[in-house]
C-alpha positions as CSV (number, residue, x, y, z in Angstrom):
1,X,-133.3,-69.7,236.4
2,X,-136.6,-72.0,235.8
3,X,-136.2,-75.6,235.0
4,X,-138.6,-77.4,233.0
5,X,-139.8,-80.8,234.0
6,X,-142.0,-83.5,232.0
7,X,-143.6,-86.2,234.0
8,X,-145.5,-89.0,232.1
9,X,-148.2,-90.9,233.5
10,X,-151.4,-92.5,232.8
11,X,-152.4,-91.6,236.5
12,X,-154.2,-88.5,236.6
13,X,-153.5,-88.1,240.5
14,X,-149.8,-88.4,239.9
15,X,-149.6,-85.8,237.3
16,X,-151.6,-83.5,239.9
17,X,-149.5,-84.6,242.6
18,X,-146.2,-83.4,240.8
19,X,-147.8,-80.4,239.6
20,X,-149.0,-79.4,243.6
21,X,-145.9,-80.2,244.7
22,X,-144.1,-77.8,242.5
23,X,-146.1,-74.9,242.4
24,X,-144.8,-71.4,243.6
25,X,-141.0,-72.9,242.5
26,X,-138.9,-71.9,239.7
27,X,-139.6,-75.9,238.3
28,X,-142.4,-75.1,235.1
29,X,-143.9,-79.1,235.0
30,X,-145.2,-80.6,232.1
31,X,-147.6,-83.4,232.1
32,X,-148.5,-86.1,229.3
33,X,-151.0,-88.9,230.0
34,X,-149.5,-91.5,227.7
35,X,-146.1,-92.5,226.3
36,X,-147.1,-90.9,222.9
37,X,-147.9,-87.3,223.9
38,X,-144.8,-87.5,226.1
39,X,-142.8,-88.4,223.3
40,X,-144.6,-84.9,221.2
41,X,-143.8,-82.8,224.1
42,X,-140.3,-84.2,224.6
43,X,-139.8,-83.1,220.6
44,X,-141.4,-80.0,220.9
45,X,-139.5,-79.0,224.2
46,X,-136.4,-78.7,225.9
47,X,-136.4,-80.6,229.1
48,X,-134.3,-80.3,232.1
49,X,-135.7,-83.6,233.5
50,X,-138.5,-86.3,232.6
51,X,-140.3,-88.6,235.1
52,X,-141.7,-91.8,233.6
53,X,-144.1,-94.3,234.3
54,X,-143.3,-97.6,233.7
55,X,-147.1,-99.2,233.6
56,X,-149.1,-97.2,231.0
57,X,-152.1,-98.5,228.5
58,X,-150.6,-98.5,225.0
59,X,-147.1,-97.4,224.7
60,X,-145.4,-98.7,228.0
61,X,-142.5,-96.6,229.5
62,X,-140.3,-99.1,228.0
63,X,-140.8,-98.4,224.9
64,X,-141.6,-94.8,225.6
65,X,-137.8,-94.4,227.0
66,X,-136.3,-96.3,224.2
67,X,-137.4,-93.8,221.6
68,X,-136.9,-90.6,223.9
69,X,-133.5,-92.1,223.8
70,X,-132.9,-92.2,220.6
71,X,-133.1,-88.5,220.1
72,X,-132.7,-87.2,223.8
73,X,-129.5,-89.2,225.0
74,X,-128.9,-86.0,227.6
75,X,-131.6,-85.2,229.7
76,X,-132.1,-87.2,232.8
77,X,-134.8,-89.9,233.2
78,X,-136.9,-91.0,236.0
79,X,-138.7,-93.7,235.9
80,X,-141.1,-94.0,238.5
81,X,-143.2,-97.2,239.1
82,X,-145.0,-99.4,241.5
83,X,-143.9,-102.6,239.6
84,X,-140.1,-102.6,239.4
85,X,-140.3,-106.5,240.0
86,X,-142.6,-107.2,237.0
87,X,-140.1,-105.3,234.8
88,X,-136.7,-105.8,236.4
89,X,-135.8,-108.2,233.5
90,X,-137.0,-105.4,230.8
91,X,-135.1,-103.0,232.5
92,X,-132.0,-104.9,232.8
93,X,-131.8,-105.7,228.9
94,X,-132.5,-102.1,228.1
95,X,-129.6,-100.6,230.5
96,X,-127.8,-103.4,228.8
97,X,-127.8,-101.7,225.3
98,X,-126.6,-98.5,226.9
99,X,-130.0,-96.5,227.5
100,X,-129.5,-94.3,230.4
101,X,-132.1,-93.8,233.5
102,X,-132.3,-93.8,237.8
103,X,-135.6,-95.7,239.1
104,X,-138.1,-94.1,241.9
105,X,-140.0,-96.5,243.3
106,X,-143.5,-95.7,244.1
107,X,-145.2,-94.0,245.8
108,X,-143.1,-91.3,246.7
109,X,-143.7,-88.2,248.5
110,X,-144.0,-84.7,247.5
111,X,-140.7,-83.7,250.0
112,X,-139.0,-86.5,248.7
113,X,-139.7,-85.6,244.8
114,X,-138.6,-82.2,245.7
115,X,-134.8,-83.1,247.1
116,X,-134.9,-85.9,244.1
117,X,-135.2,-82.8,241.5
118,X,-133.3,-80.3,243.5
119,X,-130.2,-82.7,243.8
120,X,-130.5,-83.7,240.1
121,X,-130.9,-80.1,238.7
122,X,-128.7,-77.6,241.3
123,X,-125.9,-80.0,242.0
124,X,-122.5,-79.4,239.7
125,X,-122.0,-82.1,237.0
126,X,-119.8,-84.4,238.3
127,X,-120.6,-84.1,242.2
């Protein structure tokens, strides 16, 4: 079974990196390079999994998750970020109204990206 993965980022080098570090697996990854083509993809695709910037020119990953949300309250969310202190408060008040996502601070190896996705996507719901 292949797993499909969308990771949203403004970084170039961190699309890259996810895409390296899932090649030759049964994970097909999906990269946008701002919160608005994420949000196309997302609608246009079936996800298994999304990684999401936080720090992005124009739409933010704030607001990004908020509207994945609104449509996509299933599929799990990553965020992934260097500046989980500049947005702790924003984060707070949006788990606060019930939007559900994990946070991977940066930077973050390929190994551990790969247990991170194998442990969200092969281990038995409630385990």
């Amino acid at each position: 079974m292949s797993y499909r993965i969308l990771v949203i980022d403004d970084e170039e080098a961190v699309r890259k990196a996810f895409i390296l570090a899932f090649e030759d697996t049964e994970y097909i990854i999906d990269t946008a390079d701002s919160g608005e083509e994420g949000i196309v993809l997302n609608n246009k695709h079936k996800y298994d999994l999304i990684f999401l910037d936080l720090k992005m020119p124009g739409m933010g990953g704030i607001e990004t998750l908020s509207i994945i949300r609104k449509t996509d309250t299933k599929t799990p969310i990553y965020i992934i970020t260097a500046f989980y202190q500049e947005y702790a408060e924003q984060l707070k008040m949006v788990e606060k109204r019930g939007v559900d996502f994990e946070v991977v601070r940066k930077p973050i190896d390929s190994e551990n990206l790969r247990l991170i996705v194998s442990g969200i996507l092969k281990t038995p719901a409630g385990y």
